[in-house]
Phi, psi and omega in degrees: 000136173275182189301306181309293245252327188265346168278353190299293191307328145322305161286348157309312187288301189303321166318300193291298158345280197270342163317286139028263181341304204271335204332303196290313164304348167257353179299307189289307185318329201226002190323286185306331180245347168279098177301141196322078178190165177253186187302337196266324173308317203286323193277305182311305143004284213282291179316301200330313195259347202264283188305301202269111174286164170086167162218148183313136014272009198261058188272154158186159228259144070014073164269016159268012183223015187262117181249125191253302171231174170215102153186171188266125173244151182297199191259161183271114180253155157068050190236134199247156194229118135246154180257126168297296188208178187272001170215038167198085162283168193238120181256194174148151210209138161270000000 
């Protein structure tokens, strides 16, 4: 395998590992916008060249820059925090 081909497929593989993880949130995330494609193509689209650093062999992931969803929602109004426990709070919004 050459260098390019073995770096695609390396950054293929390090994409899919950590992406991985996140699936059911980018399953909700991305709902709306993967145009005939699926949320995880539509994310990978977004990410790839974003998230992922380095060049090969030396890659590593950006999860401050890992876009988990994209869409417009209205603003959160009327929203309150309570503290449960010292390790749980309650939120709620209208």
């Amino acid at each position: 395998m050459n260098y390019w081909a073995a770096s695609y497929s390396t950054k293929n593989e390090i994409y899919k590992q950590y992406v991985g993880s996140f699936h059911p949130y980018i399953n909700i995330g991305f709902a709306n916008n993967a145009f005939r494609k699926t949320e995880i193509s539509a994310a990978f689209s977004l990410n790839y060249d974003k998230s992922l650093l380095g060049i090969y062999p030396n890659l590593s992931v950006d999860y401050n820059k890992l876009i988990l969803s994209v869409c417009k929602l209205p603003m959160i109004e009327a929203i309150t925090v309570e503290l449960i426990d010292p390790e749980n709070v309650k939120l709620t919004w209208s």
